[in-house]
C-alpha positions in Angstrom: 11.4 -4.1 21.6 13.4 -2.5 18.3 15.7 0.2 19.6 14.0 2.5 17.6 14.8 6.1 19.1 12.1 8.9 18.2 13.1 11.6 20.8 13.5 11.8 24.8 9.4 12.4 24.8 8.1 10.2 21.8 8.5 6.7 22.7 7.9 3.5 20.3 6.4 0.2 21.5 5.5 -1.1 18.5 6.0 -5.0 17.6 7.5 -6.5 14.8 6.0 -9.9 14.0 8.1 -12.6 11.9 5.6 -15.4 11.9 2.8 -13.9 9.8 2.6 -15.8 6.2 0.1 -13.5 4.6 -0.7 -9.9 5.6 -4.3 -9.0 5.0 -4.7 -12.7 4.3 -3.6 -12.0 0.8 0.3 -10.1 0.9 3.1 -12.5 0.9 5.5 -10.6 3.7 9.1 -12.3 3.4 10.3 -9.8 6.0 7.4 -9.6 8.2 6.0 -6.7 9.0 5.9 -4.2 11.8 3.0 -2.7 14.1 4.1 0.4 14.7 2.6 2.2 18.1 4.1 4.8 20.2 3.7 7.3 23.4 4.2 10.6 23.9 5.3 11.1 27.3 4.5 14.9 28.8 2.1 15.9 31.4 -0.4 13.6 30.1 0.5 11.0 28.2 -1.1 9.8 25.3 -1.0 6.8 23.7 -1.4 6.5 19.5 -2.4 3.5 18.4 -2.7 0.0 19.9 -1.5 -2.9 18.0 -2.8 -6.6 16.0 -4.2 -9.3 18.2 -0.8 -11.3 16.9 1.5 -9.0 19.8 -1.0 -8.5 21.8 1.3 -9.3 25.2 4.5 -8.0 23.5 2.9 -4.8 22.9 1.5 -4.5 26.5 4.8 -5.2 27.8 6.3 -2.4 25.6 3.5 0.0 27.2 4.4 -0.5 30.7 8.0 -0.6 30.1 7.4 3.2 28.8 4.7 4.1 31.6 7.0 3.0 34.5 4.2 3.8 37.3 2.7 6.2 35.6 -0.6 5.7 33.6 -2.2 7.0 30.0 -4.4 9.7 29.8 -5.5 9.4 26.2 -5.1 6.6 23.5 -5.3 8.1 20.0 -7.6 5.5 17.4 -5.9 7.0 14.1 -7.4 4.0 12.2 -9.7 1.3 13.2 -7.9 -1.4 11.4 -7.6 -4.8 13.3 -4.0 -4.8 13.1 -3.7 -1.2 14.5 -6.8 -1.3 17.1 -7.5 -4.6 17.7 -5.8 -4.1 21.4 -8.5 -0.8 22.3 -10.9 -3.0 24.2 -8.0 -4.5 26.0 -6.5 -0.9 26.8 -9.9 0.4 28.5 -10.4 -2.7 30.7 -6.6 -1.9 31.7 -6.9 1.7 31.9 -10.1 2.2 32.4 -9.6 6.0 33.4 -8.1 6.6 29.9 -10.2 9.0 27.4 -10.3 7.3 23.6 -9.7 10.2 21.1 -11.6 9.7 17.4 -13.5 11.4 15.3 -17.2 10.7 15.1 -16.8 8.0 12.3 -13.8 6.1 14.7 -16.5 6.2 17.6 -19.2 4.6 15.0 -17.1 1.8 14.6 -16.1 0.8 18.1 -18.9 -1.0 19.2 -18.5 -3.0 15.8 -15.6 -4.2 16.8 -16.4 -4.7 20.4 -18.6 -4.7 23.1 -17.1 -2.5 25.0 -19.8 0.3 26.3 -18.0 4.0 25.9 -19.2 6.8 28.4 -19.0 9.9 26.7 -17.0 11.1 29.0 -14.6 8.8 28.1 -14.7 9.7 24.5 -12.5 12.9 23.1 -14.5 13.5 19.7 -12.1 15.7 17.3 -12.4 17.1 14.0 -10.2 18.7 11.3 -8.2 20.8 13.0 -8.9 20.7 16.6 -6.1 20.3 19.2 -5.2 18.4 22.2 -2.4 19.9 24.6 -0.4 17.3 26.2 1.5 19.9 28.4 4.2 21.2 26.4 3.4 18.5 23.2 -0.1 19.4 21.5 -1.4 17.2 18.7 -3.7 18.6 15.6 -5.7 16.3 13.8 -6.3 16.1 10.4 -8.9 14.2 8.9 -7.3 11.5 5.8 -10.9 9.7 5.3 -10.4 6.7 2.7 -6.6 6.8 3.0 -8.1 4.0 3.2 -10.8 3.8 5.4 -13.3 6.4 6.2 -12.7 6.9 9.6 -8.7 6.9 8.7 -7.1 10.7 10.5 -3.4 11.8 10.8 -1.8 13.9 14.0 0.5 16.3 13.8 2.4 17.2 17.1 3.3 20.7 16.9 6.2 21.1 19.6 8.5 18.7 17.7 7.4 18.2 14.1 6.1 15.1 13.9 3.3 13.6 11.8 1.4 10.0 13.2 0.8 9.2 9.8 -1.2 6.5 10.0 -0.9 3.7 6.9 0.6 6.8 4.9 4.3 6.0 4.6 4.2 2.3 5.6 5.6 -0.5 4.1 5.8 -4.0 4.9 9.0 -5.5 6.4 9.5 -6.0 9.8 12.0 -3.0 11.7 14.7 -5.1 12.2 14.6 -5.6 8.1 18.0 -4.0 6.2 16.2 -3.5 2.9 15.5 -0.7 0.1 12.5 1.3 1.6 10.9 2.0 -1.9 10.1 -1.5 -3.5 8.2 -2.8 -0.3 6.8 0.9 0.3 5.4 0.9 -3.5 3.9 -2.6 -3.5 2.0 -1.6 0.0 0.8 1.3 -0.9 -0.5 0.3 -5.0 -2.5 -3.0 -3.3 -3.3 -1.5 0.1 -4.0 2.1 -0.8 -3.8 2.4 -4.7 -7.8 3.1 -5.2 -7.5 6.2 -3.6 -5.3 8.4 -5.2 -7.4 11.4 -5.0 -7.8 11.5 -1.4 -3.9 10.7 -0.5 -3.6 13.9 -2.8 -6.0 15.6 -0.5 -4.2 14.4 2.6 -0.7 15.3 0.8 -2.1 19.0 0.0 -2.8 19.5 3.9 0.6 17.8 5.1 2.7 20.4 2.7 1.0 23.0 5.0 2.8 21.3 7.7 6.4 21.9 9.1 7.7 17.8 9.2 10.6 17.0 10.8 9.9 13.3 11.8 7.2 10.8 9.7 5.9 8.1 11.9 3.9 5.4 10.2 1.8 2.3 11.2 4.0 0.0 9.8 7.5 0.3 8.2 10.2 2.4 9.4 10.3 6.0 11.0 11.5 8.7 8.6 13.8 11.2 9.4 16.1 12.0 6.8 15.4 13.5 3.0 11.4 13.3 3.4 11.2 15.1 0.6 12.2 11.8 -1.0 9.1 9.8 0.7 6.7 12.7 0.1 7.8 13.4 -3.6 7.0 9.4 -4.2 3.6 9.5 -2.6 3.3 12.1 -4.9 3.5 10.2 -7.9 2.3 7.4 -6.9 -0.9 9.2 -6.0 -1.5 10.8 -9.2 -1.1 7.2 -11.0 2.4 9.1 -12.9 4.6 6.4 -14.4 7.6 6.1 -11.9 10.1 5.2 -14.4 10.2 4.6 -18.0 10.4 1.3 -18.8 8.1 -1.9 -19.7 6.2 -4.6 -17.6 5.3 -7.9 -20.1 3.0 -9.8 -17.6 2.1 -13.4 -19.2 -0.4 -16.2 -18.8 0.4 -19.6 -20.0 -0.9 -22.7 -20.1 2.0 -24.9 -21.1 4.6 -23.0 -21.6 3.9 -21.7 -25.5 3.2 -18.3 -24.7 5.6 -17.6 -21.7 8.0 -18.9 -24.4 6.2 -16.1 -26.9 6.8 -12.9 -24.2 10.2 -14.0 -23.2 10.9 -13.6 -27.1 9.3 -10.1 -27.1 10.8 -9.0 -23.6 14.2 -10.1 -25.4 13.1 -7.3 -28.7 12.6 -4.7 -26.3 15.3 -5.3 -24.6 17.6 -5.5 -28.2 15.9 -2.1 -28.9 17.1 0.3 -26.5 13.7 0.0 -23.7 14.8 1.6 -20.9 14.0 -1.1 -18.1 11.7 -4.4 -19.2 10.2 -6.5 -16.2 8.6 -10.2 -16.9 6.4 -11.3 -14.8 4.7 -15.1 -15.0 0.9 -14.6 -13.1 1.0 -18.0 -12.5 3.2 -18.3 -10.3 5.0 -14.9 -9.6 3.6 -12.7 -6.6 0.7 -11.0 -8.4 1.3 -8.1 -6.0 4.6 -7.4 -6.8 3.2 -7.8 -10.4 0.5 -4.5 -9.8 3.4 -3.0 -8.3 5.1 -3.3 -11.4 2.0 -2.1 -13.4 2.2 0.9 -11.7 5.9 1.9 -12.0 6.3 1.7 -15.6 4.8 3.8 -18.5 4.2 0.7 -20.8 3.0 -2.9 -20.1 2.2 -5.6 -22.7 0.1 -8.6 -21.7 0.2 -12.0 -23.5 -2.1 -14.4 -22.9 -3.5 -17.8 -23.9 -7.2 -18.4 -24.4 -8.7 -20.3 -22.0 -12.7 -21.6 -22.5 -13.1 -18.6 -24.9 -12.2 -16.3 -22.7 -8.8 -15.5 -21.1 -6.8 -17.7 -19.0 -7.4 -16.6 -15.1 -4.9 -15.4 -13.9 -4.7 -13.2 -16.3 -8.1 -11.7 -15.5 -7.7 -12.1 -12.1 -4.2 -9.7 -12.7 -6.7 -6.9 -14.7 -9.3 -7.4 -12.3 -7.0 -6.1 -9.5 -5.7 -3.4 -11.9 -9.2 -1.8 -12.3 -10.0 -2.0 -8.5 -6.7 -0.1 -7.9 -7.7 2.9 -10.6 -4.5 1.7 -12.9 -4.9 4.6 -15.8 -2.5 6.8 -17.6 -0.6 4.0 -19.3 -0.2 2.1 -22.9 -0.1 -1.3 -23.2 0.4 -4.1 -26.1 -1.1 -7.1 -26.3 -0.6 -10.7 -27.6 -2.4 -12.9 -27.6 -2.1 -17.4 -28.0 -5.0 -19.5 -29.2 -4.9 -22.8 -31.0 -8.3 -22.7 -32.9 -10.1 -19.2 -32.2 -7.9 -16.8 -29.9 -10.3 -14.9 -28.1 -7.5 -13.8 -25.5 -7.1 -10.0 -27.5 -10.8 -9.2 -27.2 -11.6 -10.1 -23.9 -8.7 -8.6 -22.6 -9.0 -5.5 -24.2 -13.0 -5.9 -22.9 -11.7 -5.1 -19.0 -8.8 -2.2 -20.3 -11.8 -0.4 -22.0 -13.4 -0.2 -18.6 -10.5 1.5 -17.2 -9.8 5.3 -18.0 -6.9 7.0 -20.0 -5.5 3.8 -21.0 -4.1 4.0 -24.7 -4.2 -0.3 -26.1 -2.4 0.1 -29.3 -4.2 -1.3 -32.3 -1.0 -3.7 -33.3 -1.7 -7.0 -31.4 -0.2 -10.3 -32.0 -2.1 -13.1 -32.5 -0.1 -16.7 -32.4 -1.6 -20.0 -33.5 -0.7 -22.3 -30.5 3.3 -21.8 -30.8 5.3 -19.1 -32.0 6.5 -19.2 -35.6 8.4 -17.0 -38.4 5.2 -15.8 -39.4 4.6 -13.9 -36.1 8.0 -11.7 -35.9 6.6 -9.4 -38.4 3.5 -8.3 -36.2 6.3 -8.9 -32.8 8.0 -6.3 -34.8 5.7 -4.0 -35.0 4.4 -4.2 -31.6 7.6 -3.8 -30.5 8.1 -0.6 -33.0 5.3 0.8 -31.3 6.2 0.4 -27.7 9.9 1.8 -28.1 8.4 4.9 -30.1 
């Protein structure tokens, strides 16, 4: 188990888990990624949040390492997630005199998950704002639905400050991980919970009313220190606000013309003062690390071959996940590579239609298979454009 300390009371037994290649099935986790899960030892005792099938013995063997000979009187379901509650079948056949605490939606989805019969008087059924006294801990629940599921609540335990704040906060990258918080932190939450901007600013509305000492995620680590940091990035990042200044070209290319084309034009920005320009090749790069990106700076320019008449895929696979995430709020330049009828332009500028408060300037570059002198007069003024 990590030697993660919380206080003499709040215990963690969560598991970090090094031999997962794709979180979700679709996030590439170089670092892992942790299941976070911990108890809060007082009178009763109450356990929040279970962990993925992956630990399941690890994280049993956390739990009774905490318990000693005592035994749980609650288990908290924040989220009904498989790889936070895949383990709450497991943990009523163990302790079967445990209550399960939920709201009514977390209770809904229970027997979809398992097959597990709940008495009601097994079942603690809370709402915003109710509270459970522990002794001398008491937890207040507050509801986060779609942060990022609609069952999805937060606790806040009152004696010493803490907020269980479910996937809010978390990041990928296992505990045991020495690396920046904010890179992983910003690619979970723009793929995970990106969509949902308005309801994390809901949740972050009710959490300012709160006096936070101590942030305790699902996954990532536990934040103690300058969480006005944390909480002023959740912030942005919830109101779809540019991060920094600075400009993402994202390319798609077939055989090389057109990455060859936006290296050129990264290179002009770049030469013209641009704050911060990021390149990004959808072929092969991690396309979630490449939303990421979309989402930190104030400008992106895509440049794309035609492919079929239409746009080469990964391309529109990249815009497709940028309108599922709500990307808005941002201007972007395009180019565009076609070596008898570019169509790239228009079908690209199709899906950014679709998608609100997004300025396309009317400049875009259109190159006949490979880049030539000709071009560098419209590569200038996109480029103009994007530095004004």
């Amino acid at each position: 188990m990590s030697n993660v300390v919380i206080s003499d009371s709040i215990k963690y037994i969560g598991v970090d888990d090094h031999d997962i290649d794709l979180f979700e099935s679709q996030y590439v986790v170089p670092n892992g990624v942790s299941y976070n899960s911990y108890v809060i030892m007082d009178e009763k005792i109450a356990v929040m949040d279970t962990a993925d099938k992956r630990v399941t013995d690890k994280w049993f063997e956390n739990l009774s390492g905490v318990l000693g000979d005592r035994k749980p009187d609650y288990l908290v379901v924040s989220h009904m997630e498989p790889d936070h509650a895949s383990n709450v079948e497991n943990f009523i056949k163990k302790y079967p005199e445990a209550k399960i605490v939920g709201n009514a939606k977390t209770f809904a989805m229970i027997p979809q998950f398992f097959e597990t019969e709940l008495a009601d008087d097994k079942k603690v059924v809370v709402k915003e704002g109710d509270e459970l006294s522990l002794g001398e801990h008491t937890l207040v629940f507050v509801m986060a639905p779609m942060v990022h599921w609609p069952e999805v609540m937060v606790e806040y335990e009152k004696k010493e400050k803490v907020l269980f704040s479910a996937d809010g906060f978390g990041k990928f990258g296992a505990l045991d991980t020495d690396e920046d918080w904010a890179c992983e932190a910003r690619r979970y939450y723009f793929n995970i919970v990106g969509k949902y901007g308005a309801q994390v600013q809901a949740l972050l509305k009710k959490a300012a009313a709160l006096d936070i000492d101590t942030i305790c995620p699902l996954h990532g680590p536990i934040l103690k220190e300058n969480l006005g940091y944390y909480i002023d990035k959740y912030n942005v990042w919830s109101s779809y606000e540019p991060e920094d200044k600075g400009i993402l070209v994202a390319y798609a290319s077939i055989h090389g013309n057109t990455a060859e084309a936006a290296k050129t034009f990264a290179k002009m920005l770049e030469d013209a003062g641009a704050e911060k320009v990021a390149l990004t090749d959808l072929s092969r790069d991690d396309m979630a690390e490449a939303v990421e990106d979309a989402f930190r700076y104030d400008r992106l320019v895509l440049a794309a071959a035609t492919y079929d008449g239409g746009i080469f895929p990964c391309m529109e696979d990249f815009l497709h996940h940028l309108k599922a995430k709500n990307y808005q709020k941002r201007v972007v330049g395009l180019i565009e590579n076609g070596s008898w009828a570019p169509m790239a332009a228009k079908n690209m500028r199709a899906i950014l239609d679709t998608m609100k408060d997004i300025t396309v300037l009317d400049m875009v570059v259109s190159i006949k298979s490979v880049l030539k002198d000709e071009n560098m007069a419209d590569m200038n003024k996109l480029k103009d454009e994007l530095i004004k």
